[in-house]
Phi, psi and omega in degrees: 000335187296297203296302166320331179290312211285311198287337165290302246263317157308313184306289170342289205293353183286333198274004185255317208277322192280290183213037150075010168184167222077347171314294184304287178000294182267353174295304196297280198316293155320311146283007178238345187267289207271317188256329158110352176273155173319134175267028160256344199257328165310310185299276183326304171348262201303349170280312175315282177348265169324309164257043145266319206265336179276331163325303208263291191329275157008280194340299200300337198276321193299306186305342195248351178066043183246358201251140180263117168268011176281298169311323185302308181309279226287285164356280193270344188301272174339313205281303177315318196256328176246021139265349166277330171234047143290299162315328190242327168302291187283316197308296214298335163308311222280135196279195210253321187242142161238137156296057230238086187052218207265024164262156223222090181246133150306116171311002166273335175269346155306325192271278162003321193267313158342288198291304194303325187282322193284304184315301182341291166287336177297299197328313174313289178338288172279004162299322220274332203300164199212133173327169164281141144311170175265311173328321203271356182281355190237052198241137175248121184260129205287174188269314173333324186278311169290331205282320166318306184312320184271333177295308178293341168257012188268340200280331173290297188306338219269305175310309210259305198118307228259117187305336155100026176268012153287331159284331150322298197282327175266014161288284192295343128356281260224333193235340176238023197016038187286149179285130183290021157272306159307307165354270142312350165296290203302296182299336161281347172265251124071327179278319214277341202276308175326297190295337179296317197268341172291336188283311173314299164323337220238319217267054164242012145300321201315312199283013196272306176356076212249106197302339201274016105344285205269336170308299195273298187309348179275315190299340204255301155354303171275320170296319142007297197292317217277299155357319157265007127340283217277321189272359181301317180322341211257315174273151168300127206264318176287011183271313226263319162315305198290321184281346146306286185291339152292339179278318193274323132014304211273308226273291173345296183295323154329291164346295151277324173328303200293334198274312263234301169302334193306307223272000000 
């Protein structure tokens, strides 16, 4: 199973490489079904993971002049500030058991069913996405409405584990009119900055750590993105979402199924 996990871990990062999200998304359901961590301990996973791998992708994009950073800012500053006291505030509040009539449900299994409703909804998303119109392009969108926008995906990356570029990329689109190569550009920095500050929140996880797990699955993670760099040339990037988004769709409904019968 170690090795099929490794063997995910590529894939995954090619689909982070490709279209600037689905990474996180798709880390926790593979760390906790297939590689066997905890799934409180899978989100700190998938936050190292993700933000290293998004880190050095960022590096690249910054050399290439691809990240708009006047949006990163306006964006990600909220987002960024309520995934640190989600981690650190909000997470530790969610109690161990919850008591629902005569069921007895593990808070692992409440974060798990969570996490399957967030696949969901990105899978709606990156199905549903669509060009900008030219109308919609001379639409001036209040500032409040993104600053909301960032605060709810910091609060999700803060939950979940999941850098939340399934909400980036039809943000920054569909309301900032970005070309989807910034886009995607934009949205990996944005991931890379959430998970860092989501880490913070984390690091009396760290001696938790089982590196020979997380080591490889991070590395293989980053060669992964960079490999779906080189192959995004060849492809329609809204093509390569919606078919993203069937997948995840697919793995999301598995998800609660699976949790929902355990318990």
């Amino acid at each position: 199973m170690l090795v099929l996990g490794f063997i995910f871990a590529f894939f995954i990062g090619i689909t982070l490489g490709l279209v600037g999200s689905g990474g996180s998304i798709l880390t926790v359901p593979v760390l906790v079904y297939i590689l066997g961590v905890d799934p409180k301990l899978a989100t700190t996973y998938s936050l190292f993971a993700i933000a290293i791998s998004s880190f050095i992708g960022s590096i690249r994009n910054l050399f290439l002049k691809q990240v708009d950073l006047s949006k990163l800012l306006d964006f990600g500053l909220p987002s960024i500030i309520m995934v640190f006291l989600t981690r650190q505030f909000i997470l530790p509040l969610i109690p161990e058991e919850f008591q629902i009539g005569p069921w007895l449900i593990h808070q692992n299994v409440v974060l798990m069913v969570f996490f399957g409703l967030v696949m969901l909804f990105s899978a709606w998303r990156m199905i549903g996405y669509t060009h900008t119109s030219e109308q919609d392009r001379a639409k001036e969108v209040p500032r409040y409405i993104m600053v909301l926008q960032g605060a709810l995906l910091g609060l999700i990356t803060g939950v979940v584990g999941a850098g939340g570029g399934f909400l980036i990329i039809p943000a920054l689109v569909n309301f900032y009119h970005m070309s989807m190569l910034y886009a995607v550009s934009t949205s990996l920095a944005i991931i890379s900055l959430n998970s860092f500050f989501g880490l913070a929140g984390d690091l009396e996880k760290f001696h938790l750590f089982d590196w020979d797990v997380l080591g490889p699955y991070t590395s293989l993670l980053m060669l992964g993105m960079f490999v779906g760099f080189y192959v995004s040339r060849f492809f329609k990037s809204e093509q390569l979402k919606k078919g993203l988004g069937y997948l995840v769709l697919v793995i999301g409904l598995y998800v609660i199924i699976k949790e929902v019968v355990s318990f």
